[in-house]
N, C-alpha and C positions, 0 to 999 in steps of 0.2 A: 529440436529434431526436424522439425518444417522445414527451416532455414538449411538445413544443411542437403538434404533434401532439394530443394530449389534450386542450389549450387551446385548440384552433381549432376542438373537434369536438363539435357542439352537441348537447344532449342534451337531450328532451324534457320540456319543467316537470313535474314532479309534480302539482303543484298545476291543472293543464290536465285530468287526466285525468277524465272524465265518467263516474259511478258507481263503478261496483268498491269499496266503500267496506269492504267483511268484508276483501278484500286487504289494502287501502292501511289501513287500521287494524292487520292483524296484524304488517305490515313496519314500522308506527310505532313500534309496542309494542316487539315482536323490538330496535328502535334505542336504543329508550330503555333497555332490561333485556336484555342479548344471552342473560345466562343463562335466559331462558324457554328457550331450544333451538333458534329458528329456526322457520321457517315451512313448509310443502308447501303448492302453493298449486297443484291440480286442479282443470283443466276443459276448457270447447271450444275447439278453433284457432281462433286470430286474434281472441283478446280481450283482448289487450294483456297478456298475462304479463311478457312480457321486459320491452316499456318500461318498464312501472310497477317492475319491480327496480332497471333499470339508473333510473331517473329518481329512486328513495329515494335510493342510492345519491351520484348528483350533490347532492342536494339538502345532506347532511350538512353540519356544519362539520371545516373542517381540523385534523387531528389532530399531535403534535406528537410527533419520531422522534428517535431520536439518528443523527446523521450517520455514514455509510457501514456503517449496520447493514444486515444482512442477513435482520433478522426484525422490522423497524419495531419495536425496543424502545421503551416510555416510558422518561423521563427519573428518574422519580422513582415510578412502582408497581412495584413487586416482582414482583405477577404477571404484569406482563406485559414484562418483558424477559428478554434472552436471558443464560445462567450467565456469556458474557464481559462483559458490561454490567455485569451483577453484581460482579464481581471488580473489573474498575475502579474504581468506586464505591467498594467496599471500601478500596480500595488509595488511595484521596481526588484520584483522576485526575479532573482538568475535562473534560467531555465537551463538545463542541458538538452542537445540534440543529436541526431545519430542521424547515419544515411543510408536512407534503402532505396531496393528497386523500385520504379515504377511502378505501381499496384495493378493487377492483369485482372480485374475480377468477374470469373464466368458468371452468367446469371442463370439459374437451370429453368425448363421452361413449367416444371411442378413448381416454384418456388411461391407461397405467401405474401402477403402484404406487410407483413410482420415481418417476416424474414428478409425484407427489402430495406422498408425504412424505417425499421427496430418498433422495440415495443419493452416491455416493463421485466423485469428482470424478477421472474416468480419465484425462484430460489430464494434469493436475497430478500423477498418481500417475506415468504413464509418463517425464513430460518429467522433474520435478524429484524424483522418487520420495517423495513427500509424500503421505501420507494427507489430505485433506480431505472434508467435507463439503460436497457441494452442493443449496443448499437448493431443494425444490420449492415446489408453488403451496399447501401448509398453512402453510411460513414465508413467502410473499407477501402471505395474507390474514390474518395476524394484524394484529385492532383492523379490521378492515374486511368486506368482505362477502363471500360465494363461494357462483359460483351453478352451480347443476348444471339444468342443462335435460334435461326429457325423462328423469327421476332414475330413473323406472318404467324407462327401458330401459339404466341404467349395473348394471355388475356388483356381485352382493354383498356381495362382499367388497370392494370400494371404498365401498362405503355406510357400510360397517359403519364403517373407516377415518372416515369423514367425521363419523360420529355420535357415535365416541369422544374422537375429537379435540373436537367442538363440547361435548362434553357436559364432559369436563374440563379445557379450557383447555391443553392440552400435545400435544405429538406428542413422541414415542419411537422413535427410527429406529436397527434394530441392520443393520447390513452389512459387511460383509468387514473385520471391526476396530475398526471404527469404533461408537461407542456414543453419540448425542447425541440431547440431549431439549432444543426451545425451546419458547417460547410457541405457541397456537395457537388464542389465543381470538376467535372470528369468529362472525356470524351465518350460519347455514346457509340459504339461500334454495332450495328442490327444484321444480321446476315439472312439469308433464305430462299428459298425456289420457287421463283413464281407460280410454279404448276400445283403447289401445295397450298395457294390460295396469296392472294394481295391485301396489305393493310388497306385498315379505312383510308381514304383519302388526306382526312383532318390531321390524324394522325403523320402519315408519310410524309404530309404540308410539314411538321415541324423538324423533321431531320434536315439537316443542314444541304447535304449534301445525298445523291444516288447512284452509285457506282453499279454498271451493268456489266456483268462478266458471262461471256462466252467461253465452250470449249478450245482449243486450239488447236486449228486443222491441217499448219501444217506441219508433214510428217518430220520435219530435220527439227521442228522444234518439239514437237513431242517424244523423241528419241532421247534429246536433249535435256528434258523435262524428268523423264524414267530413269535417265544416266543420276542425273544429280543426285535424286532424290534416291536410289540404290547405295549412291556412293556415302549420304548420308547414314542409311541407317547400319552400312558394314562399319564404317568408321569416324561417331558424331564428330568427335575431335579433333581429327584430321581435317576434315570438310572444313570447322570452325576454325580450324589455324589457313588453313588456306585464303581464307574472307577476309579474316582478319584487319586486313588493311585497308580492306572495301570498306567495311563496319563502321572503322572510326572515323573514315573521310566522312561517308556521309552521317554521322554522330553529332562528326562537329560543323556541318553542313549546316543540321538542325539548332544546333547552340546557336551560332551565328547569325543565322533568320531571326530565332524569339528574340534574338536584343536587337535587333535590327528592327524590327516589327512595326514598330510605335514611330518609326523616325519618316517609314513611307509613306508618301503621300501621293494623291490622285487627282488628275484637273477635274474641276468642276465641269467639263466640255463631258469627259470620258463619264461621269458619274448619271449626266443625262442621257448619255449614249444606252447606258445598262437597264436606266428607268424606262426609254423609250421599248428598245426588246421588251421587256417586261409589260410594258402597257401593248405593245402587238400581239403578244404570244396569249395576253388575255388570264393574263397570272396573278390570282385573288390574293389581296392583302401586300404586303409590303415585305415581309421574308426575305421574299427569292434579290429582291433590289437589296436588301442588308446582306447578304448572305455572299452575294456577289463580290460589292466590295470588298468585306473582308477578307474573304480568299483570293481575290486579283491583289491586296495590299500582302495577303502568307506567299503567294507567290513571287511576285515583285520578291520579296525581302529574301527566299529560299536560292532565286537567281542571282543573288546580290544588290539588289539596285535601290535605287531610294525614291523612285518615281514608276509609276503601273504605267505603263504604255497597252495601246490595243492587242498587242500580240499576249499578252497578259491576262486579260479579261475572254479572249476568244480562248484560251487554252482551260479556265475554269468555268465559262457562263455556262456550259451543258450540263457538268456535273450539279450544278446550283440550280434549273430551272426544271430538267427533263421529268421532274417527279411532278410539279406542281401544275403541269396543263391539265386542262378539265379532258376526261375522258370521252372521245363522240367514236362510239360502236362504228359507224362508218368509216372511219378513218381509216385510211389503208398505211397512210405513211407513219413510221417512227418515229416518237416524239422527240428523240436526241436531236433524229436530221431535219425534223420541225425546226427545232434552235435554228439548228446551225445554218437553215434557210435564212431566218428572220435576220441573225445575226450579220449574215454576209451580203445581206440586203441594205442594212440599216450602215456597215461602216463601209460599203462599197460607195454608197450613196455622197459619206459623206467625203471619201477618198476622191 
């Protein structure tokens, strides 16, 4: 009943949304390389946060599960199926698999600890006196996306939860006996308004990426904005056929990046250049220099190319750094155009 349901239930193109482009690039990127860490993407109500998730999201290609798994295992990576997939395999069992969509999974902000990274399955323990595991929404969103709205006002110790599991691909759930570790590798998507309060810092340190979104002030593009988004809701499937061509260019944009991915490479010259910002800009730990790369290599590969060039690096080092400068109350200037000082400091220098 779900599934049929989810196929009749239109979702707005991606490719429709007018501006927001520092988002919808950080959500490409995050698609193409999930191990960047995921995106936090801060700013004013009603600028289209949610759509633009939930519309990456539709937009993916279908992924490809082993049938009646319970942690969307692949059929053939390692790391991302679950230790009973494994064993079978081992044991040379034919498995059958099916393909769904991308897994979208909201995280609500009442949600449990239990209800995140599972917990003991009371029914089945009472009725049949069997210990099992019941998986929560970290074994729903593995190989797919999971999104926390409003992430400034979820607890921090759920964060924390969210950030480790994204950060190393697994969840580890111990409870009353039970001891089980599956897959957990997803794109973390965190959205929220600053005026409703700012994450801990430690915490904001482990998102990959910070996307700042402003309202849009001007008026041909706000017209523009109201137009679409009207003509969507008289007629979703209209709209959808109209896109349609937009859709699958850039669909298979994204195919062609993730195999590409692994092939780009970066001069050692350019990878000093990134560590240098990073040591100016006074940015604790080593992250923001992982983070970098990774996304100047999703990008490079999104562009086509097989080599990260500076124009590369300077179009994602804001999004990777602007969160993790230390905060001085006196600061009058913005932390993006801080980078973006440093940065055209550092390669004018060496231009």
């Amino acid at each position: 009943m779900s599934t049929a349901k989810d196929k009749t239930r239109p979702v707005f193109p991606f490719t429709a949304i007018v501006g927001q482009e520092e988002m919808k690039l950080a959500l490409i990127l995050n698609v193409i390389d999930p191990k960047i860490g995921g995106v936090m993407i801060m700013g004013d109500r009603g600028t289209g946060k949610s759509t633009t998730i939930r519309a990456i999201a539709d937009l993916l290609p279908e992924i490809e599960v082993v049938e009646d798994d319970l942690f969307n295992s692949h059929i053939s990576d390692y790391d991302l199926m679950c230790d009973s997939v494994k064993k079978q395999i081992e044991q040379g069992q034919n498995l059958s698999t099916r393909f769904i969509k991308v897994p979208m999974i909201d995280l609500p902000l009442g949600a449990t600890e239990d209800r995140v990274c599972g917990t003991i399955d009371i029914e089945k323990a009472l009725t049949e006196g069997i210990k099992t595991f019941e998986p929560g929404l970290l074994a729903k969103a593995n190989r797919g996306i999971l999104y926390v709205d409003e992430v400034n006002l979820l607890d921090d110790h759920l964060v924390d939860i969210l950030l480790d599991s994204a950060a190393s691909g697994w969840n580890t759930v111990e409870r009353e006996g039970i001891s089980v570790r599956h897959p957990a590798r997803f794109v973390l998507v965190g959205s929220g308004n600053p005026e409703e309060g700012e994450l801990r810092p430690q915490l904001l340190d482990r998102f990959g990426m910070h996307a700042e979104i402003r309202t849009v002030k001007e008026p041909t593009l706000r017209v523009q904005i109201v137009e679409q988004r009207s003509k969507f809701d008289n007629d979703p499937y209209v709209c959808l056929q109209e896109y349609k061509g937009k859709q699958e260019k850039l669909k298979q944009c994204i195919i062609d990046a993730q195999k590409k991915l692994q092939n780009v490479t970066i001069d050692y010259d350019l990878r000093v250049k990134i560590s240098e910002v990073c040591g100016t800009l006074d940015v604790d730990g080593l992250r923001g220099d992982i983070v970098t790369n990774r996304a100047a290599k999703a990008f490079a590969a999104y562009q086509n190319k097989d080599q990260v060039d500076i124009n590369d690096i300077k179009k994602v080092i804001t999004l990777c750094l602007r969160h993790r400068l230390r905060k001085d109350p006196l600061e009058t200037i913005d932390s993006g155009s801080k980078v973006k000082q440093v940065i055209d400091n550092i390669f004018e220098l060496d231009s």
